[in-house]
C-alpha positions, 0 to 999 in steps of 0.5 A: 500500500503506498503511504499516501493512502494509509492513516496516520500511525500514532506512536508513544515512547516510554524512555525516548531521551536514553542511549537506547533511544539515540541509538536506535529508535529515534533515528528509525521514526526520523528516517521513516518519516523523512520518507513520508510514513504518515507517523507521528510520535504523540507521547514520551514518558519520561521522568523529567522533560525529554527534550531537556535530557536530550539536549544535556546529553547532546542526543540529536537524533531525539532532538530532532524527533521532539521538534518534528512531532512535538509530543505530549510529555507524560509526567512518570516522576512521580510514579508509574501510575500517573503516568500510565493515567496520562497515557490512558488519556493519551490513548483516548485523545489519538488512539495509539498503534505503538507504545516503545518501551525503552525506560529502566528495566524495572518498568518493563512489564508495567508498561508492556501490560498497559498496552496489552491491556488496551491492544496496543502493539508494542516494541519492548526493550530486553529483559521483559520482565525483571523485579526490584531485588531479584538477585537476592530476594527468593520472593522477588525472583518468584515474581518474574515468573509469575509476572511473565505468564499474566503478561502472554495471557494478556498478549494472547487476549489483545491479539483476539481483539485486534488482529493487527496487535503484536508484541516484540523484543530486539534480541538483535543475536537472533537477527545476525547471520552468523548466528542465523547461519548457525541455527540453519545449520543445527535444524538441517542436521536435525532434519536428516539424522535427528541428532539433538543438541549434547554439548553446548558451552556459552562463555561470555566475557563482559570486562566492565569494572567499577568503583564502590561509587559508580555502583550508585549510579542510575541507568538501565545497566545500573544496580539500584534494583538490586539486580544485575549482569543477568539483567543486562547483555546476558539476557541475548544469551540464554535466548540463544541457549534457548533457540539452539536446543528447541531447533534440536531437541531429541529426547529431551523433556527438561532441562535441571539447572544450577547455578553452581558460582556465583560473583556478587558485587560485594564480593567484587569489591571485598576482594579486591578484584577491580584493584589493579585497574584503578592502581593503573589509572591511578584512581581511588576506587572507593572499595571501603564505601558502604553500598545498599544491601541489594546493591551489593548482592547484585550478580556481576559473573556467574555459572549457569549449568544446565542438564539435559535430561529425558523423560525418565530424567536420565542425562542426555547432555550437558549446557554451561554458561559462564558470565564474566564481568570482571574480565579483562577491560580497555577501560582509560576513562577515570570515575567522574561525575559526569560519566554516570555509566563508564561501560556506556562509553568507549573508553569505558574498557566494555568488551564483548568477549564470546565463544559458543562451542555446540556440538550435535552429537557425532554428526556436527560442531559449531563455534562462533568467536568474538573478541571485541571492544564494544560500541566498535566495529563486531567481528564474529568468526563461524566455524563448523565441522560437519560430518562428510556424509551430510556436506562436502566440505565438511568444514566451513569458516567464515568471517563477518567482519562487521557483523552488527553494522554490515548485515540489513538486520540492525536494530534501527532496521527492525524498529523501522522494519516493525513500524511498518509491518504495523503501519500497513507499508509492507505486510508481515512476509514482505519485511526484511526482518522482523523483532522476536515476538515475545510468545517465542520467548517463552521458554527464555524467559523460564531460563531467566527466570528459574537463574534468578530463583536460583541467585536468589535462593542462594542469597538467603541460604546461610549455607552460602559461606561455607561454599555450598550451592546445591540449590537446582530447578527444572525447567521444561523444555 
């Protein structure tokens, strides 16, 4: 349909002035409306004037999104349930089609559940769900779960409503070809020999260090919520666990997991473990400063180990996970007010450190390998050893040299693909690609949340200080 004949297409923006926002979601709806979509941002919720947030952080691509479509300002300082009062009189003013959920995590599941609620699409930030305190409160971390379910019920009821409401998360690792090339690869393998997934070891290294001081620091990527590296990038990695084993499951039925390491903040600073780069920037790091309790039992590394297991509970393989947070880092940026969080920026020192290694049984093996700085250019090299009966060659390397930014499917191009898959520019075969749904999520979401049961069982468990981590869950697959 060409966009002159189409209605005009009203989007709300909770969180619009943050990185997030710069970085993806302004430039697609200013590069989208450039082009003559008939959209128009009608409400951003924000905690204080967006446009005043933008301009103090020198975010020109929201500026510029302000000053086209002047949006109402819905007022979400004095708390989430004012503004949603707001936004429901938005809604009642424009009829919204869109609402972009990109604030602090912690709002994620109230705002995405107002727009179920009223059949709103919406386009929601990673992770869906996440509760105040989770990291150590076992009731907390219940909740996610709990909060998880009551949201697909409503998504599954908007979608009876209105045939055109959709509910989508970026997971930008399901878009990127090396790791789409790995998940065709593990299907066709599937398909010919049925050969599940045995083996499959997800290290991630986040090299992302802080003083006592900079842990007090707000943002989306902050601790003050007393939940931590789980919550953050880690999030894309359990969604990548969980779609390499539904692509090839066997006989498997349930998946135990445990979390038999676990890294805190408080543990980061006891030791002393972020000493040595603070010696090298010559920086007190502030390790003697108290910190809020949740704060401190806040995850940074961790291991997750996950047994595959039949019907009869009997092992079929094995998944690890590692998180490493305090690894090495190219941090040269010294603590400094104005730098509320360092691994945001670039000389901040966050690298994206990963090796996956997955193996089907005896019939193929996958590695994918990244070793970058982040914010930069994102090589990621594929490798995969297949055996001669199911491909000549049998082994294939390949590498992408600028896997986030040279492939169509950046985030900016989702965003930009899903507004107009909603806006009735292109239909729902004809876009490139396309954000995750968030009713695929389903088994992620348990893996996420079951991790965080199993952080916060170990919190409240005495028996923590004499090393002890016996604590599992079971989780269907």
């Amino acid at each position: 349909m060409h966009p002159g004949y189409l209605p005009r297409f009203n989007i709300a923006i909770a969180g619009a002035a943050g990185v997030w926002g710069e970085r993806c979601h302004a430039p697609a709806i200013n590069e989208l409306a450039a082009a003559g979509i008939p959209l128009r941002v009608v409400a951003i919720a924000e905690l204080s004037d967006p446009l005043a947030i933008a301009a103090a952080r020198g975010h020109s691509q929201v500026e510029q999104m302000i000053a086209v479509h002047r949006p109402t300002f819905v007022d979400a300082r004095h708390g989430i349930s004012e503004a949603l009062a707001q936004l429901d009189s938005v809604h009642a003013t424009h009829h919204l089609d869109l609402l972009i959920v990109c604030t602090d995590p912690i709002a994620h599941f109230t705002y995405c559940s107002w727009a179920a609620r009223n059949a709103v699409s919406f386009l929601c930030d990673k992770p869906i769900v996440v509760v105040e305190n989770c990291s150590s409160q076992l009731a907390a971390a219940n909740e996610i779960s709990t909060r998880f379910t009551i949201l697909l019920d409503l998504i599954r009821g908007a979608r009876a409503r209105n045939n055109h409401f959709r509910a989508a998360t970026l997971l930008r690792r399901r878009n990127l070809a090396p790791f789409a090339l790995a998940a065709s690869a593990i299907a066709s393998v599937y398909g010919a020999t049925r050969a599940p997934v045995r083996s499959l070891n997800v290290a991630v290294s986040g090299g992302v260090h802080f003083t006592s001081d900079e842990y007090r620091s707000s943002g989306a990527h902050g601790f003050l919520d007393g939940c931590g590296s789980l919550s953050f990038s880690s999030y894309h990695y359990l969604d990548v666990i969980a779609w390499f084993l539904s692509l090839a499951p066997g006989a498997i039925t349930t998946l135990l997991i445990e979390c038999p390491y676990v890294c805190r903040v408080a543990d980061c600073l006891a030791s002393g473990a972020s000493g040595p780069l603070f010696q090298l920037l010559r920086v007190e790091s502030g390790h003697d400063q108290a910190l809020p309790q949740n704060v401190a039992a806040a995850e940074l590394d961790f291991l997750i180990v996950m047994h595959l297991l039949d019907e009869a509970l009997k092992p079929l393989g094995l998944v690890t996970y590692t998180f490493n947070r305090t690894s090495y880092t190219a941090r040269t940026i010294r603590p400094s007010p104005s730098v509320a969080n360092p691994g945001a920026h670039l000389k901040g020192g966050r690298m994206s450190q990963i090796v996956i290694d997955l193996h089907q049984g005896p019939c193929q093996s996958i590695r994918l390998l990244k070793n970058d700085v982040a914010l930069g250019q994102q090589a990621i090299r594929y490798e995969r050893w297949v055996h001669p009966m199911l491909s000549n060659p049998p082994y294939e390397e390949l590498l992408f040299a600028d896997a986030y930014e040279a492939e169509t499917t950046t985030p900016k191009r989702l965003v930009e693909e899903f507004i107009k898959m909603l806006a009735g520019v292109v239909t729902e075969a004809e876009a490139i690609s396309l954000p995750v749904p968030i009713e695929s999520q389903e088994l992620t979401h348990r893996l996420y949340a079951a991790c965080y049961e199993l952080l916060a069982q170990e919190a409240e468990d005495p028996s923590r200080n004499e090393g002890k981590r016996s604590h599992s869950r079971r989780v269907a697959l």
